[in-house]
N, C-alpha and C positions, 0 to 999 in steps of 0.2 A: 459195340459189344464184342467179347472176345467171341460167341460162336459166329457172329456175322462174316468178324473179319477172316477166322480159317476156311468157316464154307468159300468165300471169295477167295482164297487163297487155293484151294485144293483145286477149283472150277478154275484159275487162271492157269494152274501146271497143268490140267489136265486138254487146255482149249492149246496150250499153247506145247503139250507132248505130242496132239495129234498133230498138228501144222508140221512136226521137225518127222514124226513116224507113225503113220498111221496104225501101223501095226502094236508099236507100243502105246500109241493113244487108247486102243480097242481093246486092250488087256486092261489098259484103269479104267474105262469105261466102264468094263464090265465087274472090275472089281467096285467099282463106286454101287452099282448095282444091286452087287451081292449084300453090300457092308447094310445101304438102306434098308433091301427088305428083312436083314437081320435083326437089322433095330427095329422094324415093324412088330417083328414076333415078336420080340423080349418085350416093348412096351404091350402087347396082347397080354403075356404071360403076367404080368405086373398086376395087371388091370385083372385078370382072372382072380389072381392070387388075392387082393384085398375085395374081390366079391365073394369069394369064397368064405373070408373071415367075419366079413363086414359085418351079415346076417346076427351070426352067433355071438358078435358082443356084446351089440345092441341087446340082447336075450340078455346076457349074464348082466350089464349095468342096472337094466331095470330088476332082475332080481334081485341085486346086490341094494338097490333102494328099498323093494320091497320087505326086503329080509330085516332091513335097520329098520324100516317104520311100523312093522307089525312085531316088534320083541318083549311086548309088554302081553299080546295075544298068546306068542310063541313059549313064554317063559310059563303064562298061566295053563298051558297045557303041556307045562315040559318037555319043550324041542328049544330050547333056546340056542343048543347048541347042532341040532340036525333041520335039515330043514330040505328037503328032496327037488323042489322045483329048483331052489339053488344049486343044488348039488349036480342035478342032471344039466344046467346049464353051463357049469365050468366044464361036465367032462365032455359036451358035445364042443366048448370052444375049445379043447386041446386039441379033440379030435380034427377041428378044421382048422386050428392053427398048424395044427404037424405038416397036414396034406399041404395048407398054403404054403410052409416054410419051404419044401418041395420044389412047388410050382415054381416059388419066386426065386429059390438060387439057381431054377434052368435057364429061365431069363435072364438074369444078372450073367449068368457063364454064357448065353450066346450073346448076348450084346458087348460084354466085356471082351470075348473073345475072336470077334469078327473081325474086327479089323488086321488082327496079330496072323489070324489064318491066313487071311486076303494078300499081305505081306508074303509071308512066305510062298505062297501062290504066285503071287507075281515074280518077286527070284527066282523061282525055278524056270519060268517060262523065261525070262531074260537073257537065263544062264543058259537054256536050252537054244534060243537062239543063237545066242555067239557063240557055242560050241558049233553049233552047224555053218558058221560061217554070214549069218544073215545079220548078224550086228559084231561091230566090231569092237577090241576090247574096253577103249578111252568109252565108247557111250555105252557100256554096258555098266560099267562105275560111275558116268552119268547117271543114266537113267535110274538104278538102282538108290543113287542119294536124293533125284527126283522123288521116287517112288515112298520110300521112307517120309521125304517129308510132305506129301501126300498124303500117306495114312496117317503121319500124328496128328496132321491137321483134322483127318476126317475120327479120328480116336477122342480128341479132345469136343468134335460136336456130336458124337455117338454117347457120351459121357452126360453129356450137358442134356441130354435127348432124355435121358434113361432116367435121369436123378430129376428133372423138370416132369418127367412120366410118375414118381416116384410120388413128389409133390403135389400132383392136379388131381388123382387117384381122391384121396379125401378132400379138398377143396370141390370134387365133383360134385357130392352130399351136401355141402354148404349152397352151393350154387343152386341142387335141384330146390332146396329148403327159399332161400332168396325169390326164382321164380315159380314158386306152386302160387298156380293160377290165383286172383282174388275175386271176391263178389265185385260183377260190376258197380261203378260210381258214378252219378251223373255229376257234373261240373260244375254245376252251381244248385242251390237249395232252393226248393220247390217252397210253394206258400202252402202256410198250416190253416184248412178252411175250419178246424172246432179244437183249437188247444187243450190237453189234459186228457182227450180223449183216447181211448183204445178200442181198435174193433177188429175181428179177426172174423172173417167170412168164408165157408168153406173150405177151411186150410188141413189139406195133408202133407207131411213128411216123413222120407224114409228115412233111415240111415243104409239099410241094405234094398235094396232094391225088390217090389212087391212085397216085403213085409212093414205096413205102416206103424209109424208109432206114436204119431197124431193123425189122427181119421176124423176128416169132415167138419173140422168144428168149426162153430160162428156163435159168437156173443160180442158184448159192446159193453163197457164199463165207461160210461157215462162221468165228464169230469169230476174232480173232490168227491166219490166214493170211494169206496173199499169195495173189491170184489172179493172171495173166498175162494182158492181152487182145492177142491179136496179129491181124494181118489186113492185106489189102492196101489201101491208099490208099484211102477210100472207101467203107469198110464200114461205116462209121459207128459206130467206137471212140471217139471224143468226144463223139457225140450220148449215143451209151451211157451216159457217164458225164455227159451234165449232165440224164438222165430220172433218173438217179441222186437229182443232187440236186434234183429238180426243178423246175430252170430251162423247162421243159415239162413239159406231164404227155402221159401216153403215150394216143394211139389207141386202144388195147384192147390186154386185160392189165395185169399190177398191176407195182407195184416196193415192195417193202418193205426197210423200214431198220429196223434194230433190232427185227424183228419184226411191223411196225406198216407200213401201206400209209402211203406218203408223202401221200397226198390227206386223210389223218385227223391229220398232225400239222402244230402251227404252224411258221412260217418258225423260229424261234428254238430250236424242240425239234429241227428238222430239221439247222437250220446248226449246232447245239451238238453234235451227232454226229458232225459232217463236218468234215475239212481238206480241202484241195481246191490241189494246186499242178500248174498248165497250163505248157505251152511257151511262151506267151507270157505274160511274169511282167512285171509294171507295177509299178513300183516308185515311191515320192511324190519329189519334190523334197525333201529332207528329209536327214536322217543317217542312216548306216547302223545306227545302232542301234535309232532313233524308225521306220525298216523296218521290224524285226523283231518289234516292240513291238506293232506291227499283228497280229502271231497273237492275240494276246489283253490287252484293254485292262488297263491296273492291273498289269501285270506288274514285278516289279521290277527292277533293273539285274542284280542277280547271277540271276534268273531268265534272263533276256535273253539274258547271256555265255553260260550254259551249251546254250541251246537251241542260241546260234549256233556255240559250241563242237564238239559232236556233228553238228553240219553242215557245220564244215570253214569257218565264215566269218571263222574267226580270219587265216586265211590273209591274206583279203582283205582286214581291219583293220591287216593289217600293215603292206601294200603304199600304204595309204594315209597322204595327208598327216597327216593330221589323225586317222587310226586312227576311231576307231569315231564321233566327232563330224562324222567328212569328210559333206559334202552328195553325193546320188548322181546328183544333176543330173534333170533331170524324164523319167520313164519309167527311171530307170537308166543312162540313158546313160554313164556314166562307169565303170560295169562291165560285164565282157562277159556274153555269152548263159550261159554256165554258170554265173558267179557269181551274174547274176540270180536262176538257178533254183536255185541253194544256199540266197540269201537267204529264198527262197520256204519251201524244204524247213525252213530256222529257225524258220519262223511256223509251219509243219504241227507240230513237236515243240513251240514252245511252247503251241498251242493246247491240244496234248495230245488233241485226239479220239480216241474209239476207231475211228472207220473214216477212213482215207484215200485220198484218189482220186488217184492220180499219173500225170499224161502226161509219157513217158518225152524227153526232148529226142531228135528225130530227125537234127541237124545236130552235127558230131564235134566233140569235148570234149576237149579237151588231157587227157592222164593225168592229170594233179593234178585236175585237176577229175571228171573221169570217176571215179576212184579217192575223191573225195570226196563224190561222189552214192550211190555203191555201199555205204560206209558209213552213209549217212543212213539208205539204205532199212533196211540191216539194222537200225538202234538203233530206225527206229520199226514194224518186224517184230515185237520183244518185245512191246509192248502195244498195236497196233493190227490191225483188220483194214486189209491193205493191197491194193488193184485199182490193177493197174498196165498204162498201154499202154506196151508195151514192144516195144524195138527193136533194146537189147544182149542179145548172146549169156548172159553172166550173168546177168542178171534174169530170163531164159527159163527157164534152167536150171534156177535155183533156188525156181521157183514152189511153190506145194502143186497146183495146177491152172492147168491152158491151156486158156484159150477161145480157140478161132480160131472167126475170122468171115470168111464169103465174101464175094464182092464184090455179094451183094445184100444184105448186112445179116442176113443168118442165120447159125446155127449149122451151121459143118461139121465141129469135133471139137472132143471135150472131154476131159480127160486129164493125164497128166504128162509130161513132158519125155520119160522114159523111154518111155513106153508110145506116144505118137502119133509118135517120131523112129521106131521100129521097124516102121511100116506108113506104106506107100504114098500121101499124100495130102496137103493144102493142105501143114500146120505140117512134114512132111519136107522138102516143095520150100523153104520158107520157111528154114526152119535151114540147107538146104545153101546155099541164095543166100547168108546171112547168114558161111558157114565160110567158102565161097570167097572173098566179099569180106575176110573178117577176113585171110585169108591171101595177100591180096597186096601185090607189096613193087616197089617205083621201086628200078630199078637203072642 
């Protein structure tokens, strides 16, 4: 490599200026000296320079996302063209782009510029000697062509220093991204003592530290039922269910799946138990079919049909150009929020797991569609255990058990439809809210 070989180069003039004159040895000495800690700073200055920006981009990207994905909000209340979080975020990034643009050409001018000082430092001292008689004039035009090619050697690895500083700068953010710590894995898969099972025994989790956002709970959903998790806004029925799958592990208290504490089985023994379809369902760029096909890899095409079948997505093949080959456009976009979560509920029945975690859509679903999620659940009711946050009156109904959860994350009943509607408390207020809304009508 070209920096190797000049550092080796500048260290062999310099090992072998001192042997012939100590005295000029001691002047590149110390100009080698000078040159390195100069490139210390500038690579500092570098390094300061893209902390200082780093912050504030990050800020403006994700407004600049937010700003596209909320335009349909933005426009219904006419700001489609103002929009101030945005705003404030371009001018705090000028503001620290200016400062860093600063920082980083002091840098660049001392690092660029060390070695050209150090140069001229060292001919005057050279020239200073042989005027006084202590070097004579043949090695002072020695020393001096010495000397030059000493620093371009050490110019061309101060260069190589600066621009390789330039480069590790953001590959450092990829790198911290690479090693942020993982949930420990134990190495081999622990045995499953009661299949299909879920049981969650005194489990809290923070996100922040002393404010819990599941407190305390412990229930068991007993294999091929349906459990119901209802609660208001914030009780933390989604976290619930990703300690479930253990996208976190819980503060204290255990979660077992299939018998077996989730912190004793690998990611692959865990995810092989579990479907898992959320409200917000993401769907590839791709066809509606190579969607579905996503439940489980190697599936074959009359697999496929029938998963999306039982889920009602024949519907949606229908309506399309191109039927089940049509592309769904990137995130889905080309179908709506229901269909998304049909296509979703297709992958949960092809995967086939025996436990499924279902967040119920909270946003109204045209009856065909509503009407086709309703059957999904029941087909995978037969052979799965199913946990459901649920928000329609029929899924409530039809549970084996209702967990409600308060608005600190605990347990405030547990029961059936039947037995908590008959007594006084959260899941009664909850189901009448839920009647009287069902029961009103635009006239």
């Amino acid at each position: 490599m070209p920096v190797i070989r000049n550092t080796l180069t500048a260290l062999t003039l310099l090992v072998g200026v001192s042997i012939w004159n100590p005295v000029l040895g001691l002047t590149l000495g110390i100009a080698l000296a000078v040159i390195v800690a100069l490139t210390l700073v500038s690579n500092k200055l570098e390094k300061k320079s893209h902390d200082m920006k780093s912050g504030s981009e990050q800020e403006l990207a994700g407004r600049i996302v937010e700003y596209a994905s909320c335009q349909s909000a933005l426009r219904s209340a006419g700001r489609s063209t103002e929009y101030e979080p945005l705003l404030s975020a371009v001018r705090e990034c000028e503001r620290r782009n200016r400062v860093s643009q600063w920082v980083a050409m002091a840098g660049l001018a001392i690092g660029g510029m060390s070695a050209q000082l150090t140069v001229v430092a060292v001919i005057t001292v050279t020239v200073q000697l042989s005027l006084s008689g202590s070097l004579d004039p043949v090695a002072t035009v020695v020393f001096i062509g010495i000397a030059l090619r000493f620093m371009r050697n050490l110019q061309d690895t101060v260069n190589f220093l600066v621009s390789t500083e330039s480069s590790r700068v953001p590959l450092r953010d990829v790198h911290e991204i690479l090693n942020t710590e993982l949930l420990p894995v134990p190495s081999s898969s622990a045995e499953l003592t009661n299949p299909g099972e879920v049981s969650v025994q005194n489990a809290t989790f923070s996100y922040v530290p002393g404010t819990p956002v599941v407190h305390d709970v412990s229930f068991t959903a007993p294999p091929r039922t349906m459990t119901a998790i209802v609660g208001p806004s914030g009780s933390g029925k989604t976290t619930l269910f990703k300690l479930i799958a253990r996208f976190w592990d819980v503060d204290s208290g255990t979660v077992r799946v299939g018998g077996t504490d989730v912190r004793e089985q690998t990611t692959e023994q865990l995810m092989g138990q579990l479907s898992m379809v959320f409200q917000d369902v993401y769907l590839y760029d791709d066809t509606l079919i190579e969607n579905i096909r996503v439940g489980r890899e190697g599936a074959t095409n009359d697999e496929v049909l029938q998963a999306a079948q039982l889920a009602g997505c024949s519907e949606i093949a229908e309506r399309l150009p191109q039927s089940w080959e049509t592309r769904v456009g990137e995130g889905g976009g080309r179908l709506s929020g229901g269909e998304r979560q049909r296509v979703s509920i297709a992958r949960a029945l092809l995967k086939n797991a025996p436990i499924l975690l279902f967040d119920e859509a909270t946003s109204a679903l045209d009856p065909e569609n509503e009407a086709g999620v309703q059957r999904s659940i029941r087909e995978l009711r037969k052979h799965a255990t199913v946990l459901v946050i649920a928000h329609k009156l029929d899924t409530v109904r039809d549970a084996d058990q209702i967990i409600v959860l308060d608005e600190h994350g605990g347990i405030s009943q547990v029961g059936t439809h039947d037995e908590l509607v008959s007594v006084e408390g959260l899941y009664h207020r909850f189901w009448q809210a839920r009647v009287d809304a069902a029961g009103w009508s635009l006239v």
